[in-house]
C-alpha positions in Angstrom: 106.5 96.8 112.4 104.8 94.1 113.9 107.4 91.5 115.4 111.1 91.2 114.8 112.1 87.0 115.1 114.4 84.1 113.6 112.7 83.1 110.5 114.6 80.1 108.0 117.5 80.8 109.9 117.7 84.3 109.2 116.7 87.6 111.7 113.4 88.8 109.9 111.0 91.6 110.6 107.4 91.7 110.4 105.6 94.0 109.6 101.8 94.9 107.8 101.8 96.5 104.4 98.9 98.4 102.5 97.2 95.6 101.3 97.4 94.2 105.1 99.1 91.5 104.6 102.1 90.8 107.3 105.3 90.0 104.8 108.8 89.7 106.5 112.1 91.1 105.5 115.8 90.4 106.4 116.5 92.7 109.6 119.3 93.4 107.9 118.1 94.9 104.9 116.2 97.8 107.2 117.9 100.3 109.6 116.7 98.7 112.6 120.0 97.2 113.3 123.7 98.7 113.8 125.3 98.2 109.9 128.2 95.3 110.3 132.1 95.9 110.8 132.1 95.5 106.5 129.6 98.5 106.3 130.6 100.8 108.2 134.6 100.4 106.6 132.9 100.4 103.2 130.9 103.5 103.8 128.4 102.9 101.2 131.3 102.5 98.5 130.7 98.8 97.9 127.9 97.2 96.2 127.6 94.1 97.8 129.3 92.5 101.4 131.0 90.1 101.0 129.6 87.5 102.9 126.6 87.8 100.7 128.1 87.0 98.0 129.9 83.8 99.3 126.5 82.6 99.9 125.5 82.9 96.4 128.8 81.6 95.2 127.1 78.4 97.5 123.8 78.7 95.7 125.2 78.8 92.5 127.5 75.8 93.0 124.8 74.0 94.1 122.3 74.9 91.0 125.2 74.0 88.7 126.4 70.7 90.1 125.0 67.9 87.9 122.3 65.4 89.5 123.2 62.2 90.3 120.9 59.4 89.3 119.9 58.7 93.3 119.1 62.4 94.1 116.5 62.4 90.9 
């Protein structure tokens, strides 16, 4: 690991990989934090949290709703 900070809004990691480039990575997909309230209820039984999958209920909204001549 090279750096843990805020990137786009999000808690990211850096870190150096084998080619040695420094790619980032939500903190929350690595072990470096304590698993939320959902995890540790679900104990590995569910597939997805929920609040990730509100977002891309959000993103999905978003890619269907129809452009309006202005936004074009």
């Amino acid at each position: 690991m090279i750096s843990r900070s805020p990137h786009w809004g999000d808690d990211r990691v850096i870190y150096r990989s084998a080619d040695g480039t420094l790619p980032t990575i939500s903190a929350a997909m690595t072990d470096m934090e304590q698993p939320d309230a959902f995890r540790r209820v679900a104990a590995g039984r569910a597939a997805f949290r929920t609040v990730d999958l509100l977002d891309l209920l959000t993103l999905l909204d978003r890619i269907a709703a129809p452009v309006e001549a202005e936004d074009a």
